[in-house]
C-alpha positions in Angstrom: 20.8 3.9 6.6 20.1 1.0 4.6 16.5 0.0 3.9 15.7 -3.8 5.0 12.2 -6.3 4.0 12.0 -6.6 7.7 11.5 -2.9 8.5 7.9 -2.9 6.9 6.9 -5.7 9.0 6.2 -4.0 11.8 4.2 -4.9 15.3 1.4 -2.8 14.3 0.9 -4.8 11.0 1.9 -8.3 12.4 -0.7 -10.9 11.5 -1.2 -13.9 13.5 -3.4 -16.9 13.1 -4.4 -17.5 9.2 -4.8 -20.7 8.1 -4.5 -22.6 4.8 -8.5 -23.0 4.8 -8.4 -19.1 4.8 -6.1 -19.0 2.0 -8.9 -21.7 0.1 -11.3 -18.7 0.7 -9.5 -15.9 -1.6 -9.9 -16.7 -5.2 -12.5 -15.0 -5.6 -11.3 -12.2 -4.6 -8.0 -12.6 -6.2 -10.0 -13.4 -9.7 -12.0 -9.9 -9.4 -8.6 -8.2 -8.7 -7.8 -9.5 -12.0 -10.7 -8.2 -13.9 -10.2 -4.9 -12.0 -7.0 -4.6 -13.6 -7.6 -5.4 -17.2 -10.3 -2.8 -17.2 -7.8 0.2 -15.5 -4.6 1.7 -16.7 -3.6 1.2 -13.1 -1.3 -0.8 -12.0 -2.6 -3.5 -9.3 -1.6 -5.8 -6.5 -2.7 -7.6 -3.0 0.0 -7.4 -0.3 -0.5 -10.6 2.0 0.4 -9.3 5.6 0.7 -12.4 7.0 2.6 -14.3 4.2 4.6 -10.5 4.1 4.2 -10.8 0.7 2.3 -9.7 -2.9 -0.2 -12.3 -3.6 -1.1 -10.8 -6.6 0.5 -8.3 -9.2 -1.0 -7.0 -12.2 1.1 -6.9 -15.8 0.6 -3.3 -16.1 2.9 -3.0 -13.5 6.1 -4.2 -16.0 5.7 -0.6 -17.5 6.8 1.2 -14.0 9.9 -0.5 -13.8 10.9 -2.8 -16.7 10.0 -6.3 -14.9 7.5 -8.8 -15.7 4.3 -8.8 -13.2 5.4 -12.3 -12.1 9.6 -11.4 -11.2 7.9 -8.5 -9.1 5.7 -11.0 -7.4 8.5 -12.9 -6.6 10.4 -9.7 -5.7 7.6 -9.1 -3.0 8.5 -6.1 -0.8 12.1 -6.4 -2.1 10.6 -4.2 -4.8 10.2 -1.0 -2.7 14.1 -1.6 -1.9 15.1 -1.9 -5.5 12.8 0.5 -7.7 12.6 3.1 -4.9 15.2 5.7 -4.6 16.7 5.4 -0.5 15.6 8.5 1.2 12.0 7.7 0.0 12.4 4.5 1.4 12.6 6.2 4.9 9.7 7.9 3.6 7.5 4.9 3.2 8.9 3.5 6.5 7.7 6.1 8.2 4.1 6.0 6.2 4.2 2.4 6.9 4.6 3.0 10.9 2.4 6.1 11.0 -0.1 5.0 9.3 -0.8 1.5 10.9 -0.4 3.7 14.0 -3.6 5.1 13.1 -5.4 2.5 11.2 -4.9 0.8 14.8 -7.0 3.8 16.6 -10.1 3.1 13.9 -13.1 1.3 15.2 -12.9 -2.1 13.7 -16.3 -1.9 12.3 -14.7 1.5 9.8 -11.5 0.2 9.2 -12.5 -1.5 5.7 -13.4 2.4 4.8 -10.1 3.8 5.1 -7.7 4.4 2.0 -4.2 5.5 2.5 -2.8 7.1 -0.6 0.4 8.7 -1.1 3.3 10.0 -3.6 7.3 8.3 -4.2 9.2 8.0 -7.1 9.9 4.7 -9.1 13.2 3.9 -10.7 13.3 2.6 -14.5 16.4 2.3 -15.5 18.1 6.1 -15.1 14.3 7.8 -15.0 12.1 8.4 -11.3 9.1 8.4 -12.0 6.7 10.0 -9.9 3.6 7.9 -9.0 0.4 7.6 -6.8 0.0 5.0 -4.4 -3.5 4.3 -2.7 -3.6 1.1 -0.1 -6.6 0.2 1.1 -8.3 -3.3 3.1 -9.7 -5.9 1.5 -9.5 -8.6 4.4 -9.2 -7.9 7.9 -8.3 -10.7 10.7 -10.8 -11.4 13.6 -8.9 -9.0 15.5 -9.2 -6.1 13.3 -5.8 -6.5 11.8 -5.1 -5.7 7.9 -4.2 -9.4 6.5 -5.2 -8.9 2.4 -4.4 -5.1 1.0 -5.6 -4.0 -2.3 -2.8 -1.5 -3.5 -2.6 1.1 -6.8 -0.5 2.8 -8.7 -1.0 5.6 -11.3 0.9 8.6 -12.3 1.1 11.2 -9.8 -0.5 15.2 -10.7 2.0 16.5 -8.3 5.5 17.4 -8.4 7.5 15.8 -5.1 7.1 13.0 -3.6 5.0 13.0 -0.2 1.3 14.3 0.0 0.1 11.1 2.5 -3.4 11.2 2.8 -5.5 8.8 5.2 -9.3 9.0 4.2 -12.8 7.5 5.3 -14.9 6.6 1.8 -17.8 9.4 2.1 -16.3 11.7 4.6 -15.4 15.1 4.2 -12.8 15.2 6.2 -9.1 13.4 6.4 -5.8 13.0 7.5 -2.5 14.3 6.2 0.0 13.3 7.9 2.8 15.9 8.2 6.6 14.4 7.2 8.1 17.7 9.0 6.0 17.5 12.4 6.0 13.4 11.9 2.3 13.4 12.9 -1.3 13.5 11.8 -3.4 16.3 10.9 -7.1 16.3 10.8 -8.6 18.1 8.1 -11.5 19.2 7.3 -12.7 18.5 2.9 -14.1 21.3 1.2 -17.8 21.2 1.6 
C-alpha cells in the first residue's frame, strides 16, 4: 500500500493552538541547532508538528541523498516517501504510531527526557544506505504534546533496518519495541 504525508500526521501527534508569537520565540533555538550541526558529522533537522513540516535542515544532510539541505526542507515529510524504500515506510508508520502511543503514556513533566532512536535505509541514487535515526523534544505544547522535534541521522553499526529504541536520558532501562509482536518491551540496561 502506498505511503501518504498524511499518514504521519496522526491524532496522537496532532498539535493545536500555536501561534505566530510562538513562532517569534524559536530562533534561538533554531540558531543553536545550527551551531550543533556544523560541529557534528550528523546530519540535523527540527520537524514542526504543528506546521507538519521540517523547520530546519542541516547541509550535511545533501550527502544521504544527493539533495541540497534547502530542496529537502521544502520536501518536508515528502522526503521519507521519496528516499525511503516502501516496506520501511510501513516501518516508520508504525514507529510513528507506536511510539507517540507511548510518548502519550509519559508524565508530562519526563517527556522532554525521552529519545526515540531507530534504524531504515536511505536511497541515493541505486545505493540504501543504512542509517540511525534518534528523535527527540525540544518543545512541547501546554498540553504535553511534541510541537518542535530535534531529529539525527548517522550511519547505522547494525546490519537491517529496525532496532527502535525508546529511552529516558539517565535510566537504565528502555523500550524496544517489537516489529513482530507490534508492541513494547521493557528492558532492563546493563548495570
Amino acid at each position: 500500500m502506498p505511503t501518504n504525508i498524511g499518514d504521519f500526521f496522526i491524532v496522537s501527534n496532532s498539535v493545536y493552538n500555536v501561534t505566530d508569537e510562538d513562532y517569534q520565540k524559536i530562533n534561538l533555538l533554531v540558531n543553536a541547532t545550527k551551531a550543533f550541526a556544523r560541529s557534528t558529522h550528523q546530519c540535523v533537522y527540527i520537524i514542526d508538528y504543528f506546521k507538519q513540516n521540517f523547520l530546519y535542515v542541516s547541509e550535511n544532510l545533501a550527502y544521504w541523498c544527493g539533495q541540497t539541505s534547502d530542496k529537502i526542507k521544502d520536501f518536508g515529510y515528502r522526503f521519507y516517501l521519496d528516499y525511503v524504500p516502501e516496506k520501511e515506510q510501513q516501518m516508520l508508520l508504525e514507529i510513528n504510531k507506536k511510539g507517540f502511543d507511548l510518548f502519550n503514556e509519559i508524565p508530562f513533566v519526563e517527556r522532554l527526557d525521552y529519545t526515540i532512536s531507530y534504524d531504515f535505509h536511505i536511497i541515493h541514487g541505486r545505493k540504501l544506505r543504512l542509517v540511525n535515526h534518534h528523535l527527540t523534544p525540544i518543545v512541547l505544547t501546554k498540553d504535553g504534546r511534541i510541537w518542535l522535534a530535534l531529529c539525527t541521522i548517522s550511519m547505522s553499526a547494525r546490519s537491517a533496518p529496525g532496532y527502535i529504541i525508546m529511552k529516558k536520558s539517565g535510566s537504565k532501562s528502555y523500550y524496544e519495541y517489537s516489529l513482530d509482536k507490534h508492541k513494547w518491551i521493557k528492558k532492563e540496561g546493563i548495570t
